[in-house]
PASEBA-1860 file (N, C-alpha, C; in nm, 3 decimals):
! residues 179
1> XXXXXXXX> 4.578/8.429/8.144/4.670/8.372/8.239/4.800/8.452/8.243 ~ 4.865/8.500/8.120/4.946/8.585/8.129/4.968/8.690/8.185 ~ 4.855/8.759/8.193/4.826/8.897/8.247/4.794/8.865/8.396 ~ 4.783/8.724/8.446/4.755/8.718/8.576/4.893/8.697/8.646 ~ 4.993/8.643/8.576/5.082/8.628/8.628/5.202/8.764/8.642 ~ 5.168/8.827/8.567/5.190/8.967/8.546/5.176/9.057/8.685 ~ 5.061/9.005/8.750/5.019/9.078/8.852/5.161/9.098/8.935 ~ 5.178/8.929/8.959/5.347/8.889/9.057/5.480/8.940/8.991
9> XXXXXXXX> 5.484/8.978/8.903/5.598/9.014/8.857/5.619/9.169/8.892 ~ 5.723/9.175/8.942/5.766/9.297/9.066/5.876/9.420/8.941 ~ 5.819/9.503/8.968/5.815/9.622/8.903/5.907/9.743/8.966 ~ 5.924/9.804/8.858/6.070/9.920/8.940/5.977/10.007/9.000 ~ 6.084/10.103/9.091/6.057/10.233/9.171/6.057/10.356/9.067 ~ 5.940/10.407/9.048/5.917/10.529/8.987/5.990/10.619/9.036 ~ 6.038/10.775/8.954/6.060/10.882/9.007/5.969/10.957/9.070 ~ 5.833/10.864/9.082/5.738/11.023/9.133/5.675/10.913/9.212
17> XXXXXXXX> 5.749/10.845/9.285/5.675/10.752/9.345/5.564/10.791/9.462 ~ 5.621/10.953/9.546/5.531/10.990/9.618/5.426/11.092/9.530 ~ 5.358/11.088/9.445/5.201/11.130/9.394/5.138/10.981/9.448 ~ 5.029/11.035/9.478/4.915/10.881/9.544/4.811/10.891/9.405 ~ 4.859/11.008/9.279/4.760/10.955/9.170/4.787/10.859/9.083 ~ 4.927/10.823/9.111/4.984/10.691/8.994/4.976/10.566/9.071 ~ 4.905/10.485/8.961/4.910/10.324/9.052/5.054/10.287/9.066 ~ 5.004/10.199/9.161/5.134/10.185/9.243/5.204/10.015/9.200
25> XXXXXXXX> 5.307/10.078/9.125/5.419/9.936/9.092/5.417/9.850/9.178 ~ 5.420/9.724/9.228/5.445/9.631/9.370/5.621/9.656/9.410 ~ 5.683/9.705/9.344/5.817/9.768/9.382/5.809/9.878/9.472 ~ 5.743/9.960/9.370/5.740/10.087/9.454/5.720/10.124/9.608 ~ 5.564/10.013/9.633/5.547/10.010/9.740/5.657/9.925/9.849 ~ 5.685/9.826/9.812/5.776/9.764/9.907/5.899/9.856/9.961 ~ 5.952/9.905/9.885/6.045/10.020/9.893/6.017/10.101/10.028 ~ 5.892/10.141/10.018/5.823/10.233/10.124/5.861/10.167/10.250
33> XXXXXXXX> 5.865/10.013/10.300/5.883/9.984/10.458/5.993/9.920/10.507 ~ 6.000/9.889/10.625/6.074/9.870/10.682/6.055/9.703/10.661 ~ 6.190/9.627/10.652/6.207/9.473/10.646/6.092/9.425/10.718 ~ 6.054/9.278/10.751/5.920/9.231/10.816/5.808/9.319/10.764 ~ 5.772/9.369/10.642/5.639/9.403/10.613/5.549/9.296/10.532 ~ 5.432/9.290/10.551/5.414/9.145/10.473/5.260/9.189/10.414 ~ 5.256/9.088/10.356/5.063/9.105/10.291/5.104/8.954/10.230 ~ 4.893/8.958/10.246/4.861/8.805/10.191/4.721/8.852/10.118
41> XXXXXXXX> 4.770/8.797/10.004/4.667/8.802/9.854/4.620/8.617/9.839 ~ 4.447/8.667/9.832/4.388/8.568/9.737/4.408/8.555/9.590 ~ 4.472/8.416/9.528/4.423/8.504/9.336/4.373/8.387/9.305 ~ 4.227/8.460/9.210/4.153/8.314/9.149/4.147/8.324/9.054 ~ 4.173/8.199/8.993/4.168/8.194/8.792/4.112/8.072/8.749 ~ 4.047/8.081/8.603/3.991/7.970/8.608/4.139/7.954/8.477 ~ 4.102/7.754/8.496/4.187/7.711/8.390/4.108/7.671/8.248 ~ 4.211/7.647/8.180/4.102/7.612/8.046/3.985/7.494/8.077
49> XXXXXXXX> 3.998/7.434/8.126/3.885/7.361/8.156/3.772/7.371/8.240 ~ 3.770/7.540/8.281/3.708/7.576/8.349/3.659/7.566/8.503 ~ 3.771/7.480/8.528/3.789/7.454/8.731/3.852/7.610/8.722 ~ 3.806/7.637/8.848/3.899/7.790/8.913/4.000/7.707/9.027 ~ 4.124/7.811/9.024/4.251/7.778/9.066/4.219/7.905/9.217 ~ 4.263/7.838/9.299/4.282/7.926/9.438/4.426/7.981/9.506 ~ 4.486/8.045/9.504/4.637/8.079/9.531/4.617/8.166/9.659 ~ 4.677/8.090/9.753/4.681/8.249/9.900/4.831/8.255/9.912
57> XXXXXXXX> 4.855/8.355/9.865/4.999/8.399/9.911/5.052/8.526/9.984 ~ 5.168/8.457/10.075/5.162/8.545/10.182/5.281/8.631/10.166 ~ 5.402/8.713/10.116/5.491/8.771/10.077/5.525/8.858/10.197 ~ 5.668/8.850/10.216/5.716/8.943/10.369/5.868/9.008/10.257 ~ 5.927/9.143/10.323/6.036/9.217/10.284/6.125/9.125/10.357 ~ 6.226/9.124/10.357/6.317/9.031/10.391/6.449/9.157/10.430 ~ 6.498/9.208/10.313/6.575/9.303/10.316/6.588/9.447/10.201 ~ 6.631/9.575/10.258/6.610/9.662/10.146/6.756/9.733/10.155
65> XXXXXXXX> 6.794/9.731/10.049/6.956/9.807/10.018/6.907/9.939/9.917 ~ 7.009/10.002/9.913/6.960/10.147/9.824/6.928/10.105/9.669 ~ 6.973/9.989/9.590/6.919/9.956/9.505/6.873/9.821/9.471 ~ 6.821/9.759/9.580/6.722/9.647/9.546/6.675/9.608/9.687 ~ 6.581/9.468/9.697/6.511/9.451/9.794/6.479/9.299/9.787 ~ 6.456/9.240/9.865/6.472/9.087/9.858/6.339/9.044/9.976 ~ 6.209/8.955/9.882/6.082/8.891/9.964/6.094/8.753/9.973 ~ 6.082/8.677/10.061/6.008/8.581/10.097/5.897/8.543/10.029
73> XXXXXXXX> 5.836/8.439/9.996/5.730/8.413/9.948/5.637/8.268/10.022 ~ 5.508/8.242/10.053/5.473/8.147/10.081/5.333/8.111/10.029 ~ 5.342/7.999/9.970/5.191/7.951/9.840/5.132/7.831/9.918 ~ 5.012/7.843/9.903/4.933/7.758/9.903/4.791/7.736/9.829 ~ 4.803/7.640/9.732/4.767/7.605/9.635/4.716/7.470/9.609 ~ 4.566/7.442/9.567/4.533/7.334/9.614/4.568/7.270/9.708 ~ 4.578/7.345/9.829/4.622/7.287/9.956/4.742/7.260/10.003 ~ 4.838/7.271/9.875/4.976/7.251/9.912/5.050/7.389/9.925
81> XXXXXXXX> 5.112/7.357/10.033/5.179/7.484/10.113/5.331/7.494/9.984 ~ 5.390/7.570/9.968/5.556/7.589/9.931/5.600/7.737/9.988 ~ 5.716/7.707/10.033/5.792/7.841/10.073/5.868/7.839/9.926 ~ 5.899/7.982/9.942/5.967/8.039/9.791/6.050/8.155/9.859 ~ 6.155/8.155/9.803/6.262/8.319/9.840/6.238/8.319/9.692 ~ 6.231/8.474/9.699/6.151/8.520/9.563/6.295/8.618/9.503 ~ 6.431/8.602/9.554/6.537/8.682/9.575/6.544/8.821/9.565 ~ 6.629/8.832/9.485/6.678/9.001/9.492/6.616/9.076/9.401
89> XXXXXXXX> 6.543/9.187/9.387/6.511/9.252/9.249/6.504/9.368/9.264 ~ 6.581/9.421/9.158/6.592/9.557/9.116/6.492/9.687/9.172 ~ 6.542/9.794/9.240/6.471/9.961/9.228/6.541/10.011/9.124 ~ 6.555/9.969/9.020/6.546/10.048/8.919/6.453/10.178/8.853 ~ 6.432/10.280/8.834/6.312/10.387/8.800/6.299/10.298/8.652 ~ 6.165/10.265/8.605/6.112/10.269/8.504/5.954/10.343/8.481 ~ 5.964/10.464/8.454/5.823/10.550/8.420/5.697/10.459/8.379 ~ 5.772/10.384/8.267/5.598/10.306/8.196/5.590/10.178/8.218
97> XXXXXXXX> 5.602/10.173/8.360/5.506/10.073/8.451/5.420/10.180/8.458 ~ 5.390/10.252/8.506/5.313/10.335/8.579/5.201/10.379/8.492 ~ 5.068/10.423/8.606/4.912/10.425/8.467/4.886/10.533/8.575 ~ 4.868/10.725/8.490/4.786/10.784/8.583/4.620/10.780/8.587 ~ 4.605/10.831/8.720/4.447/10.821/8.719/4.420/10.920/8.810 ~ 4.269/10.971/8.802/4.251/11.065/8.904/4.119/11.021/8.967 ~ 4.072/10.873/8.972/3.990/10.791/9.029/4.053/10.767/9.151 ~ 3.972/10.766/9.268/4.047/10.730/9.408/3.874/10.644/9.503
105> XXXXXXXX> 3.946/10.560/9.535/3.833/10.491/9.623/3.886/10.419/9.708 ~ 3.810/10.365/9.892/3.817/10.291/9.939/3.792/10.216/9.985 ~ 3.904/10.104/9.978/3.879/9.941/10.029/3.886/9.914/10.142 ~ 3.771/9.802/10.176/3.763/9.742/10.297/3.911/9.618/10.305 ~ 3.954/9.618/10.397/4.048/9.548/10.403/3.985/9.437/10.543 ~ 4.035/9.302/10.554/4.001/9.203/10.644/3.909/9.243/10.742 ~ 3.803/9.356/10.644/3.688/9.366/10.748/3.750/9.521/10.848 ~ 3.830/9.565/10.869/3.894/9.645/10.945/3.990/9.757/10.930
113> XXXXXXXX> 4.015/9.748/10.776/4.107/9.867/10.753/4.054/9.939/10.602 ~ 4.057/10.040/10.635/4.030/10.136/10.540/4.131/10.133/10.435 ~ 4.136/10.128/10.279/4.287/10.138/10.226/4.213/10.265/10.141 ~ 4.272/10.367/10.133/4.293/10.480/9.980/4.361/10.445/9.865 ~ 4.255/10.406/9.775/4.334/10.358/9.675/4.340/10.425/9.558 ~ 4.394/10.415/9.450/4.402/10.422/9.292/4.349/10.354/9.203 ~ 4.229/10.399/9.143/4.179/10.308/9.055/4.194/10.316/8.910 ~ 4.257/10.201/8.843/4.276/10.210/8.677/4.231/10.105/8.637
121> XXXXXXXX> 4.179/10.171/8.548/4.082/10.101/8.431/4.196/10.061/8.261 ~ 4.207/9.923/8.239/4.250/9.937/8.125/4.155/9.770/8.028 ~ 4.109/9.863/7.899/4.044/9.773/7.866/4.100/9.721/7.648 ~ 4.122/9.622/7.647/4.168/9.596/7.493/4.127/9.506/7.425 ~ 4.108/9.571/7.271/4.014/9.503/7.218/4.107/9.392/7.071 ~ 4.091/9.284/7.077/4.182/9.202/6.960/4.089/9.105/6.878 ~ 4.038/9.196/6.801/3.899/9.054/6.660/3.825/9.051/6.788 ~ 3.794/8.964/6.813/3.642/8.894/6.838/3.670/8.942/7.027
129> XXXXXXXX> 3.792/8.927/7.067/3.849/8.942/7.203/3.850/9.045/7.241 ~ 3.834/9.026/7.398/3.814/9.173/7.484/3.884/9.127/7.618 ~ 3.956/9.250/7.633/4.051/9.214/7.821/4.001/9.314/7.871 ~ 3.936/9.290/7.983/3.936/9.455/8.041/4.003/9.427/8.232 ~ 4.087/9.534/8.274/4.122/9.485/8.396/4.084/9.655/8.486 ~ 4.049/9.603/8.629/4.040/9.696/8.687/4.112/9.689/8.850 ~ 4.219/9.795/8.855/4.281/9.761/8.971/4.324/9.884/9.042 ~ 4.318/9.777/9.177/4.267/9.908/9.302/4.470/9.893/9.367
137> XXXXXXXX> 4.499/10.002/9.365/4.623/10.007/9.420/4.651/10.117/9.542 ~ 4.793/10.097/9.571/4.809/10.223/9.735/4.970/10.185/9.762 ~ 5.017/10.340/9.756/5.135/10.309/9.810/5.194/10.248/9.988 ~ 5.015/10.288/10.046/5.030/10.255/10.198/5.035/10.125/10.204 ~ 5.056/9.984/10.120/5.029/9.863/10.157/5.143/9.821/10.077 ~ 5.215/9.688/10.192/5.341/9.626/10.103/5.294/9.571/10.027 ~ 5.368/9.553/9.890/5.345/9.500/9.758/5.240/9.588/9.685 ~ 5.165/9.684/9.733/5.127/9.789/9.597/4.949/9.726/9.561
145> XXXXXXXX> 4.962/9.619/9.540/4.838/9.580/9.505/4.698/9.552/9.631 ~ 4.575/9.591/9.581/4.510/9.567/9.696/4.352/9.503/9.627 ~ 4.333/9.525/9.509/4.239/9.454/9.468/4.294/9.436/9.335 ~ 4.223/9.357/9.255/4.208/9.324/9.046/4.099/9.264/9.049 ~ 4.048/9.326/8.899/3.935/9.185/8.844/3.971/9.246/8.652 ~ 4.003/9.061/8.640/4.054/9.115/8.493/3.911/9.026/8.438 ~ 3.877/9.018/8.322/3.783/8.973/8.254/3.826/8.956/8.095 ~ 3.846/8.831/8.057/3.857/8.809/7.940/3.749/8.789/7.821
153> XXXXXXXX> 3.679/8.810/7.724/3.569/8.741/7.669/3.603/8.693/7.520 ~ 3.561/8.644/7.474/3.600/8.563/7.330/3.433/8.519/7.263 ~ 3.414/8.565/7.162/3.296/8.505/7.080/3.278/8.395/7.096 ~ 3.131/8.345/7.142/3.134/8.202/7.158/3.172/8.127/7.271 ~ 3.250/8.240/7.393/3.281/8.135/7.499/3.229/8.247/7.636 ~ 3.202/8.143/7.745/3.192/8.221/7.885/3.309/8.316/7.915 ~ 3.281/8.374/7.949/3.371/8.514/8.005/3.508/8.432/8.109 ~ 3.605/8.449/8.072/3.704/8.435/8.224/3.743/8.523/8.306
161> XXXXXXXX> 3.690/8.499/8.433/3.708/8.616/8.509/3.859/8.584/8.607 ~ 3.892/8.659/8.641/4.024/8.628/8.785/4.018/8.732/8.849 ~ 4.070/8.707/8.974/4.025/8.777/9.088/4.171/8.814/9.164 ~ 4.211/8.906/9.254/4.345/8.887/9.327/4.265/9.006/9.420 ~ 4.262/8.960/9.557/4.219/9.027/9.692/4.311/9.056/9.796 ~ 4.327/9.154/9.814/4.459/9.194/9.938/4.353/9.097/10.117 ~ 4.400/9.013/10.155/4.339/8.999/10.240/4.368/9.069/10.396 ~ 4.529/9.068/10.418/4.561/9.117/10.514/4.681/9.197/10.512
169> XXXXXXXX> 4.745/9.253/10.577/4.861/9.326/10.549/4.955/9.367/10.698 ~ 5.041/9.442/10.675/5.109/9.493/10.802/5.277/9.513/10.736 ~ 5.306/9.611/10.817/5.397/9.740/10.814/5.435/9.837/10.836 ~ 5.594/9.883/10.886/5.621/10.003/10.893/5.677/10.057/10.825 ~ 5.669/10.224/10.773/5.733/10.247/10.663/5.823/10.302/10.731 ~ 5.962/10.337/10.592/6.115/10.394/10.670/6.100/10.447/10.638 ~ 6.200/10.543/10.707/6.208/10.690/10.709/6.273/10.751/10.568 ~ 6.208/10.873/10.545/6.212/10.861/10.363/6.415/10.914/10.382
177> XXX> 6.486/10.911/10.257/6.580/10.954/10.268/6.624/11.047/10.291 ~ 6.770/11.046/10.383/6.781/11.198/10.421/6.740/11.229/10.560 ~ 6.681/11.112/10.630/6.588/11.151/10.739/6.676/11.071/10.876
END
């Protein structure tokens, strides 16, 4: 659950933010467009009692200053809708967010869009426990993320899987600096 919530937690702007071989921070990418860019993610998790949890959230740029950027947020969750301003957060450069890879594949997006993505593999092992996560990223999509599937396993118990699906997206990017 930790590591799922991890996903939402918004990450600085790399210095090498334009290589398309480093996954892409959900900072990084937002950075890339112009205010009104938005995407809407599925995320499924199961809880300890083994019901799975359904989250569609829909996230828009709101505003971008030279050192931070401010989203909107909107949840719906077991059916209940909430708006969220998700406020202001940092472009700070921090390097180790960042995972290189030289895996590249692409995703179908709402049936209609091609995405080029980044694929990283990270898998850890603790006694009897195993995490392994695999995630499809792109600097071309607001918020950075475009697929995950993490998988937890523990001796003795069913596997927990969670899921987070880019369903739809839209955006223009600004003009890089200087321009």
């Amino acid at each position: 659950m930790r590591r799922l919530l991890a996903i939402f937690a918004l990450l600085s702007v790399p210095a090498f933010a334009g290589d398309p071989s480093f996954e892409a921070p959900e900072s990084a990418s937002w950075a890339r467009f112009k205010p009104g860019a938005w995407c809407r993610t599925r995320t499924v998790f199961p809880r300890d009692n083994g019901v799975k949890v359904t989250i569609e959230r829909r996230e828009e740029l709101v505003r971008v200053k030279a050192t931070e950027y401010e989203l909107k947020s909107e949840w719906v969750k077991d059916g209940v809708h909430e708006d969220l301003n998700l406020g202001t957060h940092n472009r700070q450069i921090d390097e180790t967010e960042w995972s290189k890879s030289d895996k590249k594949e692409d995703v179908e997006v709402d049936g209609k869009k091609e995405v080029s993505c980044v694929v990283t593999q990270t898998v850890r092992e603790n006694g009897d426990s195993q995490f392994s996560s695999t995630k499809w990223t792109s600097l071309d999509v607001p918020g950075g993320v475009v697929k995950e599937e993490e998988k937890e396993t523990s001796k003795g118990q069913d596997p927990r899987i969670s899921t987070v699906e880019l369903l739809e997206f839209e955006g223009e990017l600004a003009a890089p600096a200087g321009k």
